[in-house]
N, C-alpha and C positions, 0 to 999 in steps of 0.2 A: 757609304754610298749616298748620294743626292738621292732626293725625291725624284727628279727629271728621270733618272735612270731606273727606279724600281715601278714607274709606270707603266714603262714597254714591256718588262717582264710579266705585270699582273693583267695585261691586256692577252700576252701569249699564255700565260696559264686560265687564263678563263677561256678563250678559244677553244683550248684543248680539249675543257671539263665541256663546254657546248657541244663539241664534237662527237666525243665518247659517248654519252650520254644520247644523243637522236636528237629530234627538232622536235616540237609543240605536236606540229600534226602527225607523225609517227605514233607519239605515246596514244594522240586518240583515234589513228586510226591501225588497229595492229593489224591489216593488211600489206601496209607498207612496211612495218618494221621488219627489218632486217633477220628478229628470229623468229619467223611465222613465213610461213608457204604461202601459195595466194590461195590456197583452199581455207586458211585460217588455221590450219592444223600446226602445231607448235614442230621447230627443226630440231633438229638434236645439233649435237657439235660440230658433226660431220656435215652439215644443211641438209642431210635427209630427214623427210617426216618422222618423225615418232609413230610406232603401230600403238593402235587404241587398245585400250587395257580389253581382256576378251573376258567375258563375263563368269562366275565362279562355277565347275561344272557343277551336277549336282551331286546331291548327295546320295551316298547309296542308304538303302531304306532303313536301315538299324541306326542311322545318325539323325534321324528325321527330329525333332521338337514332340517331344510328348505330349499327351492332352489332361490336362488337369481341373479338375474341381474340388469345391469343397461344401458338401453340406450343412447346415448347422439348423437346429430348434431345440426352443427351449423346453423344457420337461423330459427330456428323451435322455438322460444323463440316467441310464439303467444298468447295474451291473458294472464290470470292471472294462477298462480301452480294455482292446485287443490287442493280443502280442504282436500278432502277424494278418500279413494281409491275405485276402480272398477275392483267385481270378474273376474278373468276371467276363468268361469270351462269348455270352450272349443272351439273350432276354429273360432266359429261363434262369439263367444263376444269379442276374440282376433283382428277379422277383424273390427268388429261394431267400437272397443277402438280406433284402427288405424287410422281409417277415421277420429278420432277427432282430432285429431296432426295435425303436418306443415308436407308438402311433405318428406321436406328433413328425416323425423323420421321412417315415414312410414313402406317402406321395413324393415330395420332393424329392428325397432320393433317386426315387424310380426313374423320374422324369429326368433327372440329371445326366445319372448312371446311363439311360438307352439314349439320350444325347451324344454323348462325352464317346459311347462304344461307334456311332455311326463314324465316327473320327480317327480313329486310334490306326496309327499310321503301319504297313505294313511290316511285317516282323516286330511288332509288340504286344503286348497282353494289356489289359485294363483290370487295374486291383483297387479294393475297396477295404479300408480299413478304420474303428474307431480310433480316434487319436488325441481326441484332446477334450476335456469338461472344464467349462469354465464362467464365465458374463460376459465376455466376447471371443468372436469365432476369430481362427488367425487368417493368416493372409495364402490364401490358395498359391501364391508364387514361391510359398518357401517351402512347400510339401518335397519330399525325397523321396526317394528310393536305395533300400539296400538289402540286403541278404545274410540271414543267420542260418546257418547250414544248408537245408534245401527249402527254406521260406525264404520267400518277399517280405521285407517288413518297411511299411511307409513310417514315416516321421515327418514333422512338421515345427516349427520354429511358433511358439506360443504367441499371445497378443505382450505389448511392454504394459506392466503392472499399471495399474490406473488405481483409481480409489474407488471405482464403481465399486459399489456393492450388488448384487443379485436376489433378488427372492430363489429363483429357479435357475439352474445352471443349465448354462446349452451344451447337447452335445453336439461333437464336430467328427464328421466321417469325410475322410479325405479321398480323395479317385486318382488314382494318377495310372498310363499306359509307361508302362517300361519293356526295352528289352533283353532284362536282366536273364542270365541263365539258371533255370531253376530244376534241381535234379526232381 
């Protein structure tokens, strides 16, 4: 083929791809384009609007997000963690749990623990358990929940090894609201 002849053709293929494609002011203004309504709402294939995504319902109360804390001071590393956890469903077993710690825990606990319970969403309990001695406290986001027979028992993902060394080792009392079923 001549060059004369593959001219008209790249002048009608480029037409075409201009065509397809919309004009300059279409792309910036998408009230005109062709797949948008003039409310701005995008069409579907059909050129009816699209319905707008409807918001997620909610949840019912035992899926809620738990409330978590984590205590930690140092000197308070007394005695052995605890196997398992202990409810705490209100001020009085919040203080009872306290008095079983080392001084240095105490207040803060307290203050944490009747925190943490004004929170605890409904259908769940608030448990306290020791769980970890060490020279750094871990990260209250990795505390669990699970159950060995009819206890609660929390657990928690430790700090990653460091070279600190410690004089005194912290303990760390973790809170977490679950609403695990507990015989």
């Amino acid at each position: 083929m001549h060059p004369t002849r593959l001219l008209p053709l790249a002048l009608a293929a480029t037409a075409l791809l201009v065509s397809a494609c919309g004009t300059a002011e279409e792309a910036t203004d998408p009230g005109t384009s062709p797949s948008a309504s003039p409310s701005g709402t995008p069409l579907s294939p059909t050129g009816s609007a699209k319905p707008k995504p409807q918001p997620e319902p909610s949840r019912p109360p035992s899926s809620e997000k738990p409330v978590r804390g984590l205590v930690s001071a140092g000197g308070a590393a007394e005695g052995d963690l605890e196997k398992t956890a202990t409810p705490l469903p209100d001020e009085a077993a919040i203080k009872a749990y306290a008095a079983t710690l080392g001084t240095s825990l105490q207040a803060s606990f307290t203050t944490e623990a009747t925190r943490l319970l004004a929170h605890v969403p409904a259908g769940q309990r608030l448990y306290a358990q020791t769980v970890y001695d060490g020279c750094e406290a871990p990260d209250p986001a990795t505390i669990t929940a699970g159950t060995t027979g009819d206890d609660v028992v929390l657990s928690v993902t430790p700090p990653k090894s460091t070279k600190i060394q410690c004089l005194v080792a912290e303990r760390s009392v973790a809170l977490l609201s679950t609403d695990l079923p507990v015989g």
